[in-house]
Backbone as JSON, one array per atom type, in Angstrom:
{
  "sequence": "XXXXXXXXXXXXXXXXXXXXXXXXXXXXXXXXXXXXXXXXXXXXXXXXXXXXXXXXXXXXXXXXXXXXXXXXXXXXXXXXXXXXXXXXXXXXXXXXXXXXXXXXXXXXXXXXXXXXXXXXXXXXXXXXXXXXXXXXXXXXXXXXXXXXXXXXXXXXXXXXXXXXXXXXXXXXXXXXXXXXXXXXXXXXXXXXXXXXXXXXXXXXXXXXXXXXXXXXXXXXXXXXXXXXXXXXXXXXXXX",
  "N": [[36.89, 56.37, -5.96], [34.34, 54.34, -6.71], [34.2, 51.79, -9.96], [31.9, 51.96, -11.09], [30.74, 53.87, -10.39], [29.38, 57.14, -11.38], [30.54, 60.36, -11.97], [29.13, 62.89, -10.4], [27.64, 66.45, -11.26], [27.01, 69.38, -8.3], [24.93, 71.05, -6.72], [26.83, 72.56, -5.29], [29.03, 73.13, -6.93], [28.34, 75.17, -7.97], [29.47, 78.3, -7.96], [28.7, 80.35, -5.26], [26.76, 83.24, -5.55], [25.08, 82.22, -7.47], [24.02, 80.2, -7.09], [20.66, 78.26, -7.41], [19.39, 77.46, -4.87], [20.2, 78.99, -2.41], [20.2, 81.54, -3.86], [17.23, 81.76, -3.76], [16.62, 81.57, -0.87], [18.02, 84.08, -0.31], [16.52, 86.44, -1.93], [14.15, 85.12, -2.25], [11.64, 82.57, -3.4], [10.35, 83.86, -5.72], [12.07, 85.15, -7.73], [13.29, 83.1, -9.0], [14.1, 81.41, -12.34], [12.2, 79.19, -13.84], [13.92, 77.06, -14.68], [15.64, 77.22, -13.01], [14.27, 76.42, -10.4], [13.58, 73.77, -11.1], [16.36, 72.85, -10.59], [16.79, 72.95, -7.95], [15.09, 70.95, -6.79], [16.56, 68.82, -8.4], [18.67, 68.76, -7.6], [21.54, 67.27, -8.32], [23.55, 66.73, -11.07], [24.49, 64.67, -13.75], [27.35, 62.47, -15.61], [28.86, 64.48, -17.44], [26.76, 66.77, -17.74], [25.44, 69.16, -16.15], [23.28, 70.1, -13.01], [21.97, 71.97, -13.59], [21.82, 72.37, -16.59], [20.63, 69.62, -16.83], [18.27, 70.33, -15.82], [17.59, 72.17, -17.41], [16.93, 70.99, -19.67], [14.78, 69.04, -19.74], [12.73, 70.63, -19.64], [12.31, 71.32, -22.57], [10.93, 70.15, -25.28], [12.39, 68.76, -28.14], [11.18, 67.4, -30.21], [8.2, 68.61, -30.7], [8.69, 71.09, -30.24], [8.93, 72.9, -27.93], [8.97, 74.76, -25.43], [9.86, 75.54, -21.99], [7.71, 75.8, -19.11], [5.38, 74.26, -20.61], [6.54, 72.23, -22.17], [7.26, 70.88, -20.08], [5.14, 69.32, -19.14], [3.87, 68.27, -20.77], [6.14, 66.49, -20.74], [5.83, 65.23, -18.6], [3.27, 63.56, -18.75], [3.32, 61.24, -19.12], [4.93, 59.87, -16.98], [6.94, 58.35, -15.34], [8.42, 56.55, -18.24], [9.35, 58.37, -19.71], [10.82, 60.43, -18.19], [12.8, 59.09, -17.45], [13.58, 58.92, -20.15], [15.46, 60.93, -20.29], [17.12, 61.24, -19.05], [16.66, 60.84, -15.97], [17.08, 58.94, -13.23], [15.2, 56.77, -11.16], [14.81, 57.99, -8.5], [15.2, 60.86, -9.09], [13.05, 60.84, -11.05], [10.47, 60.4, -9.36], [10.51, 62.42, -7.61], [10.64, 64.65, -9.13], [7.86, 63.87, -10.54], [6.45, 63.93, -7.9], [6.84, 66.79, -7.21], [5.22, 67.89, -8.97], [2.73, 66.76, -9.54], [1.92, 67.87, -6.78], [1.85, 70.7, -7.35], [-0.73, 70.67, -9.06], [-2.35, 69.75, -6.97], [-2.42, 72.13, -5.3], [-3.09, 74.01, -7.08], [-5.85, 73.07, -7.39], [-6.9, 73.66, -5.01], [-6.97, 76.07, -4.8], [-9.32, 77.05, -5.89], [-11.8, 76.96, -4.58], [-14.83, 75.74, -3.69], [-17.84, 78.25, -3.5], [-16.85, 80.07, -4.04], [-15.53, 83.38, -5.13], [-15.48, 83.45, -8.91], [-12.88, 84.76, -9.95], [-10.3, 86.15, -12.21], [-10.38, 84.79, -16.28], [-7.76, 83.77, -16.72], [-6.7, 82.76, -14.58], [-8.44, 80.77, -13.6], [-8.2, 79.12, -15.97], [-5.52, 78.34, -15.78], [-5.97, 76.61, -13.18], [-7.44, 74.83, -14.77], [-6.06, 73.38, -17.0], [-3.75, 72.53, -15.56], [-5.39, 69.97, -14.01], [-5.81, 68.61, -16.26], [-3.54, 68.19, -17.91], [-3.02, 65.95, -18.1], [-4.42, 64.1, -19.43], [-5.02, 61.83, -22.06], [-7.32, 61.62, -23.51], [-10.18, 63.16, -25.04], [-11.65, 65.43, -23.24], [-14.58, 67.19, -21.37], [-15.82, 69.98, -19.75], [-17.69, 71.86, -16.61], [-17.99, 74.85, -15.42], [-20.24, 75.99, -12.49], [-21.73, 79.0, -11.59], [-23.02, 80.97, -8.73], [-25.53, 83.7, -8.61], [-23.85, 85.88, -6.78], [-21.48, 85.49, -7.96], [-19.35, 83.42, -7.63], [-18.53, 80.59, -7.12], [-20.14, 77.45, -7.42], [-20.21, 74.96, -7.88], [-17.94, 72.3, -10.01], [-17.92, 70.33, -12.64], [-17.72, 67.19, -14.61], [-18.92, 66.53, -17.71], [-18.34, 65.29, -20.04], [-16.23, 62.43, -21.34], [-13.95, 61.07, -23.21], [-13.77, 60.45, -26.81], [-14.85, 62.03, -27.57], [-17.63, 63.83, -29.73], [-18.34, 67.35, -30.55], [-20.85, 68.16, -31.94], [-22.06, 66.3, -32.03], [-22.81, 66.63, -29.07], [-25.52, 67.66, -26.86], [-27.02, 70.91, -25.74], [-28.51, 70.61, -23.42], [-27.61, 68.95, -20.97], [-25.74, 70.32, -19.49], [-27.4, 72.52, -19.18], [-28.88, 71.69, -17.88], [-28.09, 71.0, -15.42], [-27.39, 73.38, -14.24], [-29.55, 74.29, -13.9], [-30.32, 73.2, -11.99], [-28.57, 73.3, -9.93], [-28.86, 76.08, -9.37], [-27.97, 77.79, -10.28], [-26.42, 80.79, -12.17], [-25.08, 81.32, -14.02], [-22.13, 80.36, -16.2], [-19.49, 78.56, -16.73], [-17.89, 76.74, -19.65], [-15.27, 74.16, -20.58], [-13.25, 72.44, -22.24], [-10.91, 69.6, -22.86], [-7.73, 69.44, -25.34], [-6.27, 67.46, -26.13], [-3.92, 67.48, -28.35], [-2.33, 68.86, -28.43], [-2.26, 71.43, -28.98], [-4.28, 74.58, -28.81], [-5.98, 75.78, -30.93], [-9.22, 76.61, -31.36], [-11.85, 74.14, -32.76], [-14.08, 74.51, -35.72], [-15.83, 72.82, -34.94], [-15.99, 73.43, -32.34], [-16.71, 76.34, -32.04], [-19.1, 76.34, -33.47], [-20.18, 74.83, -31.43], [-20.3, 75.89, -29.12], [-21.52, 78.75, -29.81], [-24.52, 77.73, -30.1], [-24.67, 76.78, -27.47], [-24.81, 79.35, -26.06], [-26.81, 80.38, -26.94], [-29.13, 78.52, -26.31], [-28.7, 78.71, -23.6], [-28.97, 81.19, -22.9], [-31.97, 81.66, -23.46], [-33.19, 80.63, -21.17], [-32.19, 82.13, -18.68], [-29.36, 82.05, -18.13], [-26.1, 83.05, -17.92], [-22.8, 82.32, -20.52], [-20.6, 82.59, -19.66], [-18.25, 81.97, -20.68], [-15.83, 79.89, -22.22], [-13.21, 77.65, -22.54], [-10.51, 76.53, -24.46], [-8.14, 73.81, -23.75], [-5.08, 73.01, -23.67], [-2.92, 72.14, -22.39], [-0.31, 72.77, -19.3], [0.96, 76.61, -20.38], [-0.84, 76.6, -22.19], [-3.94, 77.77, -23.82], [-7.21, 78.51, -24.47], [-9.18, 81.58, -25.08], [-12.58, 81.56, -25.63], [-14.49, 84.36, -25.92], [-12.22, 86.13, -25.56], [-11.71, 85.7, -28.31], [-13.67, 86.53, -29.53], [-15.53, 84.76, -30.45], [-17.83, 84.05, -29.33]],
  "CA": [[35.6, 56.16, -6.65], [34.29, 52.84, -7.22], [34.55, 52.0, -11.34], [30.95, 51.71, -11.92], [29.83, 55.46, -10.05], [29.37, 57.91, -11.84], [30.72, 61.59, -11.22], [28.01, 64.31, -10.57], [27.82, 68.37, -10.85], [25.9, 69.1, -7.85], [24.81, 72.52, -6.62], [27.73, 73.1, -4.28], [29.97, 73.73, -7.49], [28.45, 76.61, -8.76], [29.57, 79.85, -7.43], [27.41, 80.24, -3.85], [25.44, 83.97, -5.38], [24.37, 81.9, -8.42], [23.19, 78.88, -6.86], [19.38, 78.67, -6.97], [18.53, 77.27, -3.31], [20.88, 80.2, -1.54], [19.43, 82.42, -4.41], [15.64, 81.56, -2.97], [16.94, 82.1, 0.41], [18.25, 85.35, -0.33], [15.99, 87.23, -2.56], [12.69, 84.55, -2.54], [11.25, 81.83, -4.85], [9.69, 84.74, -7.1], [13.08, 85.46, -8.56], [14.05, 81.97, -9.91], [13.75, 80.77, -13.14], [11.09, 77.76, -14.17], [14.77, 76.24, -14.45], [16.57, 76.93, -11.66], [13.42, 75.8, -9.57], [13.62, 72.29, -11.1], [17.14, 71.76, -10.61], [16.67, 72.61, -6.54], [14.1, 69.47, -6.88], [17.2, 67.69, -8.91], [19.97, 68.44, -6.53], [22.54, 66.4, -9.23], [23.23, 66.32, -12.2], [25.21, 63.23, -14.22], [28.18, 62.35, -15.92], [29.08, 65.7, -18.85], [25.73, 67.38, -17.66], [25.62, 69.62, -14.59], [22.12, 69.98, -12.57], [21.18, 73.32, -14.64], [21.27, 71.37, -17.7], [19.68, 68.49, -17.12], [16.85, 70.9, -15.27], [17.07, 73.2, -18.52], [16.71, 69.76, -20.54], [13.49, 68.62, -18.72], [12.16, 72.26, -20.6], [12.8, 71.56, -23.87], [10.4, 69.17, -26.11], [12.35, 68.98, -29.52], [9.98, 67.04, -31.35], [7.06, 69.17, -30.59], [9.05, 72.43, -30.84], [8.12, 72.86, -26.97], [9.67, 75.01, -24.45], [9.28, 76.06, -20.56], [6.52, 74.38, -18.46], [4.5, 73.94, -21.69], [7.37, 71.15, -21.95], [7.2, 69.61, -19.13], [4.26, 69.23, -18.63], [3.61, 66.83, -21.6], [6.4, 65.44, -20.92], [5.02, 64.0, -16.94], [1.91, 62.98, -18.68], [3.52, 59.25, -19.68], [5.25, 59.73, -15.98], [8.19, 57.5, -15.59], [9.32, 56.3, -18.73], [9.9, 59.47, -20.32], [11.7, 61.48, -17.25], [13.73, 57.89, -17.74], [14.58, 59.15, -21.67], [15.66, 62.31, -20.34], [18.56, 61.04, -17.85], [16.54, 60.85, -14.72], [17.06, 57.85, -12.55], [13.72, 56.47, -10.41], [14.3, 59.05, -7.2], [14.73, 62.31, -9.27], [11.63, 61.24, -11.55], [9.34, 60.57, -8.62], [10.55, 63.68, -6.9], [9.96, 65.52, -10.2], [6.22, 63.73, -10.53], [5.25, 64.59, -7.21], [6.28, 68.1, -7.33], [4.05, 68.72, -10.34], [1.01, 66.47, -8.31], [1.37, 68.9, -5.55], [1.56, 72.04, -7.99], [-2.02, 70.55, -9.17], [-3.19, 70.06, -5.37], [-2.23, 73.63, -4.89], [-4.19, 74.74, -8.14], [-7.0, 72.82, -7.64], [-7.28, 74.03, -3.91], [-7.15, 77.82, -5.36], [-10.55, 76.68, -6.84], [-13.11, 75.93, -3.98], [-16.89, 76.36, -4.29], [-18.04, 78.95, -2.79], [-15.29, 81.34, -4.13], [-15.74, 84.33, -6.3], [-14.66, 83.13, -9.6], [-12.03, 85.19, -10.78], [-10.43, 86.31, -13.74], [-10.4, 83.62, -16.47], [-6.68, 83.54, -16.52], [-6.63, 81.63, -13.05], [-9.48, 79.35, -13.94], [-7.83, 78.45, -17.4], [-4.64, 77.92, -15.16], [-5.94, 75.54, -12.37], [-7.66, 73.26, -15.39], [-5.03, 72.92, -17.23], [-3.04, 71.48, -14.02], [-6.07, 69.26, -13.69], [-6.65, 68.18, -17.66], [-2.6, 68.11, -18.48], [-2.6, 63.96, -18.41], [-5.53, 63.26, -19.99], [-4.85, 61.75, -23.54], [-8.41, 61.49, -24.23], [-11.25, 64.39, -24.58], [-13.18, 65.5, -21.82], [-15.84, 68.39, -21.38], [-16.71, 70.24, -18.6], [-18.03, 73.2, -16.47], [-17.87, 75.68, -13.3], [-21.34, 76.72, -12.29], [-21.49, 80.2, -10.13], [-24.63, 81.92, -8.78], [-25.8, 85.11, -8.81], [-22.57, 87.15, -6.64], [-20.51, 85.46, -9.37], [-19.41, 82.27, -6.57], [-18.33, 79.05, -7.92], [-20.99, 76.82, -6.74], [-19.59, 73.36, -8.16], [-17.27, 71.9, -11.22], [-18.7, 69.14, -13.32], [-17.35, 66.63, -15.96], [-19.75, 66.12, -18.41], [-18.03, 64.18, -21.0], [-14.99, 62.07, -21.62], [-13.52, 60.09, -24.48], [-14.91, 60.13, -28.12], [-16.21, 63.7, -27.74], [-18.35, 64.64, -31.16], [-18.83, 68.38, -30.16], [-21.65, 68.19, -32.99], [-23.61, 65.68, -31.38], [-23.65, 67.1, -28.19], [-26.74, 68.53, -26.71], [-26.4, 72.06, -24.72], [-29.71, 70.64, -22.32], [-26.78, 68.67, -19.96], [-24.65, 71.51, -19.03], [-28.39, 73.52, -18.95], [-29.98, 71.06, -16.53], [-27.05, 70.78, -14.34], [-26.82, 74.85, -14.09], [-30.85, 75.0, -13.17], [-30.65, 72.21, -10.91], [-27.51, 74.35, -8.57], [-29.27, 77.14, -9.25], [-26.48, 78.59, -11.46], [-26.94, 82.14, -13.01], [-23.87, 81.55, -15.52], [-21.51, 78.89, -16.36], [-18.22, 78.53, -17.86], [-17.26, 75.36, -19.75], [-14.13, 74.1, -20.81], [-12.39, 71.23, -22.75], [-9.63, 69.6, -23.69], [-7.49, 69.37, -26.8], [-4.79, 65.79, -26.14], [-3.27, 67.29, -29.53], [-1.36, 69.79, -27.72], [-3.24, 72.94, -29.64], [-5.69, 74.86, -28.27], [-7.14, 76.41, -31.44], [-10.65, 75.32, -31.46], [-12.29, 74.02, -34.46], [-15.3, 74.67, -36.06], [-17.39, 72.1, -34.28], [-16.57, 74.08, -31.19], [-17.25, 76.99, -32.06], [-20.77, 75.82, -33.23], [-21.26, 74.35, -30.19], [-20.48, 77.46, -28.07], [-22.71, 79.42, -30.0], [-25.51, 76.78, -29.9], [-25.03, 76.67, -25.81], [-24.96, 80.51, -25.66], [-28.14, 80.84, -27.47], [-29.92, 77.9, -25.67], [-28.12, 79.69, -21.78], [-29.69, 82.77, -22.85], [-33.1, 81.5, -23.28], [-33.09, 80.15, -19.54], [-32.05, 83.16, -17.9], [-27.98, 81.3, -17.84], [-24.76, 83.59, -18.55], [-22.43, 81.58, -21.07], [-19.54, 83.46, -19.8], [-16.75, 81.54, -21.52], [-15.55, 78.51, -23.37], [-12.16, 77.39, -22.8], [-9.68, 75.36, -24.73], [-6.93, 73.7, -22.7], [-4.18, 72.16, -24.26], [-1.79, 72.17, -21.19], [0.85, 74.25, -19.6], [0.19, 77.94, -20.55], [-1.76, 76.9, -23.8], [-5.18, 77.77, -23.63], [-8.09, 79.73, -25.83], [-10.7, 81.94, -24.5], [-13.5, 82.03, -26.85], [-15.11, 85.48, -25.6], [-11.61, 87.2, -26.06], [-11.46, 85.69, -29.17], [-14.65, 86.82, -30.1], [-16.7, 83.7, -31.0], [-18.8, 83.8, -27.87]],
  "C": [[35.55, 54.74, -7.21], [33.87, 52.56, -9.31], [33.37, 52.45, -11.79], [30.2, 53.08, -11.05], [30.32, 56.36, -11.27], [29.69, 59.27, -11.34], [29.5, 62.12, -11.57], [28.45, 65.71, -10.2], [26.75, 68.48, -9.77], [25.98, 70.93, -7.79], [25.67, 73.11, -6.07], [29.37, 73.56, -5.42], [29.84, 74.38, -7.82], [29.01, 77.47, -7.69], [28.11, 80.15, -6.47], [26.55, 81.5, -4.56], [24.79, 83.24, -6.57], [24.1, 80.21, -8.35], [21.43, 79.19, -6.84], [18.98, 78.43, -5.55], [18.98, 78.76, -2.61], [20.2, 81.62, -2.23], [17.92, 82.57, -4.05], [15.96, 82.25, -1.96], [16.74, 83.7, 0.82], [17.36, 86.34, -0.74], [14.42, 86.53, -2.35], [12.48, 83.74, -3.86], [11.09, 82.65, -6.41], [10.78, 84.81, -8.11], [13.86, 84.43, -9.46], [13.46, 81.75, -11.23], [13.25, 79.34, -12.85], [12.71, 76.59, -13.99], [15.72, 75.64, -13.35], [15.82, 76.24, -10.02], [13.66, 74.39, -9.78], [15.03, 71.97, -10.18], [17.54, 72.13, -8.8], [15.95, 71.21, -5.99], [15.61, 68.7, -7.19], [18.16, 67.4, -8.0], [21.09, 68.08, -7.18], [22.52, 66.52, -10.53], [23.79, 64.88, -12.75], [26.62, 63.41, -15.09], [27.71, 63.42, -17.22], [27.56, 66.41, -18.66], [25.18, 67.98, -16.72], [23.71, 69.88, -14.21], [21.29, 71.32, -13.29], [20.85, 72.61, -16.08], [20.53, 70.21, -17.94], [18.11, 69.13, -16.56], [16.58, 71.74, -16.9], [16.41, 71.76, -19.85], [15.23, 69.17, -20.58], [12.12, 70.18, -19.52], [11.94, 72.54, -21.48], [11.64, 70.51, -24.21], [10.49, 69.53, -27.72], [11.62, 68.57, -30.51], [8.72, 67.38, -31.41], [7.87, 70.87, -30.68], [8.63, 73.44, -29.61], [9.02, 73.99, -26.28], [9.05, 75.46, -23.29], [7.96, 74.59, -20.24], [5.45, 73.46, -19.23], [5.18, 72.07, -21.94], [7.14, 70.24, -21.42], [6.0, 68.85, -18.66], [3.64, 67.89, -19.58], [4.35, 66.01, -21.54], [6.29, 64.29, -19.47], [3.92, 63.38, -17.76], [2.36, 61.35, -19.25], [4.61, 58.95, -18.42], [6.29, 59.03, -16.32], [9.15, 57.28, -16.86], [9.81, 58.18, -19.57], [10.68, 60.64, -19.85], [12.78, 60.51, -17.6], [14.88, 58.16, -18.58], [15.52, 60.0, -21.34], [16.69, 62.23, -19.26], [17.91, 60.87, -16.76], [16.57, 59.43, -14.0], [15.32, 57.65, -11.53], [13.62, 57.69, -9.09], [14.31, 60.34, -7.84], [13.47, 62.03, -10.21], [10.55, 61.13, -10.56], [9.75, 61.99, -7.9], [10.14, 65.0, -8.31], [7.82, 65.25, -10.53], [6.06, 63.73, -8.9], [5.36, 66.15, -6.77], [5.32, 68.84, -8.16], [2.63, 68.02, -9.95], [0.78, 67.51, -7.72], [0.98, 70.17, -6.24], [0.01, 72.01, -8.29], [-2.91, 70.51, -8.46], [-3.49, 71.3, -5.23], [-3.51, 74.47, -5.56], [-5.71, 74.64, -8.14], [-7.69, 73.43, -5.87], [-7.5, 75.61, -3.39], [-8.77, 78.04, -5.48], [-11.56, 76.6, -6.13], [-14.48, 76.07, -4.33], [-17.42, 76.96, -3.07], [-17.5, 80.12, -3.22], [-15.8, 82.06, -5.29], [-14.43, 83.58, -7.42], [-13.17, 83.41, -10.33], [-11.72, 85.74, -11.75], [-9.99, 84.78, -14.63], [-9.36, 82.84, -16.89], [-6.72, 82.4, -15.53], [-7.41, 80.33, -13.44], [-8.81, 78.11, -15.3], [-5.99, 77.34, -16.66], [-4.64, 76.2, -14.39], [-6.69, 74.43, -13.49], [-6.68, 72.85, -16.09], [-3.97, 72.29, -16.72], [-4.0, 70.12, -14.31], [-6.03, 68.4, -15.07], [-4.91, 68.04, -18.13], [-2.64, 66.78, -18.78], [-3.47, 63.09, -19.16], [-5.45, 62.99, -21.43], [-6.27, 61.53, -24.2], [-9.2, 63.27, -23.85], [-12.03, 64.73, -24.01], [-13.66, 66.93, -21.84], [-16.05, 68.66, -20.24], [-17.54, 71.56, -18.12], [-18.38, 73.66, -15.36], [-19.1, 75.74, -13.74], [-21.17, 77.86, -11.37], [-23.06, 81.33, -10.51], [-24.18, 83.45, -9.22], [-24.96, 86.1, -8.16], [-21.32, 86.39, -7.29], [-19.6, 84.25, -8.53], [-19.24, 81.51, -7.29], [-19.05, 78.26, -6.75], [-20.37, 75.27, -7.08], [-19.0, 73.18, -9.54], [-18.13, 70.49, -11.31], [-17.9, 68.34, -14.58], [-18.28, 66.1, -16.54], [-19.73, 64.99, -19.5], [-16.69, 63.14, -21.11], [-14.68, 61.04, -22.35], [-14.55, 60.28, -25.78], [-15.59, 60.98, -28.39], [-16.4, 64.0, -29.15], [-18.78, 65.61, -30.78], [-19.93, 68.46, -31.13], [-22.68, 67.36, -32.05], [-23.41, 65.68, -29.62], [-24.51, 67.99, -27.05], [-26.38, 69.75, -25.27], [-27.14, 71.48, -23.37], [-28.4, 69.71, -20.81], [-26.54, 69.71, -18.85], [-26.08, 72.88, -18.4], [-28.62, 73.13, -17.6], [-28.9, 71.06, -15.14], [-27.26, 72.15, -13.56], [-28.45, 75.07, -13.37], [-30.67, 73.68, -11.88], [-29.53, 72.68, -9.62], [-28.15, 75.28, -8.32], [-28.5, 78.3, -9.85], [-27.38, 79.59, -12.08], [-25.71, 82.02, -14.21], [-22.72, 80.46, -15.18], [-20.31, 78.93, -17.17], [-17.61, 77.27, -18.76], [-16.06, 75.62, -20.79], [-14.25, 72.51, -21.25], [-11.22, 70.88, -23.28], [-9.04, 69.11, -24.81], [-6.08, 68.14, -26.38], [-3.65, 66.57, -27.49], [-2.13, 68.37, -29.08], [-1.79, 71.38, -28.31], [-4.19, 73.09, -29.21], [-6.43, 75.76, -29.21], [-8.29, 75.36, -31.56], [-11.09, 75.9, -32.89], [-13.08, 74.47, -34.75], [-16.48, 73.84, -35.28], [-17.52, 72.68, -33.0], [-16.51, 75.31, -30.97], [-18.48, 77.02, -32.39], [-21.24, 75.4, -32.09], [-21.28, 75.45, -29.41], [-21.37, 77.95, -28.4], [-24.29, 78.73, -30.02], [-26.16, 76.86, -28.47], [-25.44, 77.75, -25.75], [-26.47, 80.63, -25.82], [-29.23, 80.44, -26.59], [-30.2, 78.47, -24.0], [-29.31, 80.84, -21.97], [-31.69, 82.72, -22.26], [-33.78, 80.97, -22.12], [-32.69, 80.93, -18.66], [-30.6, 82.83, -17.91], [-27.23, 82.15, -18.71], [-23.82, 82.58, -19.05], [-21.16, 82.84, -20.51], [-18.13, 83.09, -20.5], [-16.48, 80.15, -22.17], [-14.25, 78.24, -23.56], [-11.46, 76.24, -22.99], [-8.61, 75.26, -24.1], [-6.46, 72.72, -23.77], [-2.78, 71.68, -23.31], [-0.56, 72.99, -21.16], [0.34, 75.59, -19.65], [-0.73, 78.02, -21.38], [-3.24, 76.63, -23.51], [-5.68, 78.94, -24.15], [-8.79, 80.07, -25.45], [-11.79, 82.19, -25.75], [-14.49, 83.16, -26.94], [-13.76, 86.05, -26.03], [-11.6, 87.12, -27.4], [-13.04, 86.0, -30.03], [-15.7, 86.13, -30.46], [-17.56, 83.14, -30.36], [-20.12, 84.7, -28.58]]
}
């Protein structure tokens, strides 16, 4: 070994039934852990830190109090340097940012128009893929006719959002101009919380009222904060 390599744990020292790739093989993706998936992406780990740990590491966000994909997910959104902090050299962080691109291809290609919408699990899913990187606030919203069809997504707002000052007639005119029978909008929260405040719950109920009077179903109102975190404002009642 030349002075200046470093030793690595790779996957070929664990014990072959508790490797994850051979474990895929055998049983199927379904059965891996969020962790043991990364560290098939990592392949290596580094000097005192074998490829489970530095994948279980990648999971963790101690100064947010973070764990699982919720994790990781904020921590791709500053890309490079921060896979950097976290031990990764330049080929496992681009192989880590473009498996989590493609996961968002995937999500957003779940989504087409045309497609019965779903439940609002899925929907809350594929924006949150879409809305994880965005450090500013943006607004938006599915439209879907009358057999319940996603006819088109829309971004209505972004940066500097005052949910107070603004007006439901956007999100209206958009929905009569598809031909939309009901509409779902969504926004996001940069702060990493998805309770929503008071200004948007005023505004929900503001839109609902205005939807109604246009023949337009307000079917939901979701906060995304990325990852799994996200608020429906119909389960939570303030629809």
């Amino acid at each position: 070994m030349r002075g200046n390599d470093r030793p690595t744990t790779t996957l070929r020292e664990v014990p072959s039934e508790e490797r994850p790739r051979e474990r895929l093989l055998a049983h199927g993706a379904g059965v891996l852990s969020d962790c043991e998936l990364i560290a098939i992406f990592l392949r290596t780990g580094h000097r005192g830190c074998s490829v489970v740990d530095l994948a279980r590491d990648l999971l963790y966000d101690e100064g947010r109090g973070l764990g699982g994909l919720p994790a990781l997910a904020l921590l791709v959104e500053h890309d490079l340097p921060s896979l950097r902090r976290k031990g990764l050299g330049d080929a496992k962080a681009a192989t880590v940012l473009a498996a989590v691109e493609l996961a968002r291809r995937l999500a957003k290609a779940q989504l087409p128009e045309r497609r019965p919408l779903g439940n609002v699990a899925a929907v809350a899913r594929y924006l949150n893929l879409r809305y994880a990187r965005l450090d500013q606030e943006a607004m938006g919203a599915i439209y879907v006719d009358v057999r319940g069809r996603i006819i088109s997504e829309r971004e209505h707002f972004v940066g500097g959002l005052d949910r107070a000052s603004v007006e439901p007639r956007a999100v209206l005119k958009e929905a009569l101009r598809l031909g939309a029978t009901a509409v779902v909008i969504f926004h996001n929260h940069p702060s990493g919380d998805p309770e929503p405040s008071p200004e948007d719950i005023a505004f929900t109920r503001r839109l609902s009222r205005a939807a109604a009077a246009v023949g337009i179903d307000l079917v939901d109102h979701l906060v995304l904060a990325g990852g799994r975190r996200w608020v429906s404002l119909r389960e939570r009642r303030l629809l």
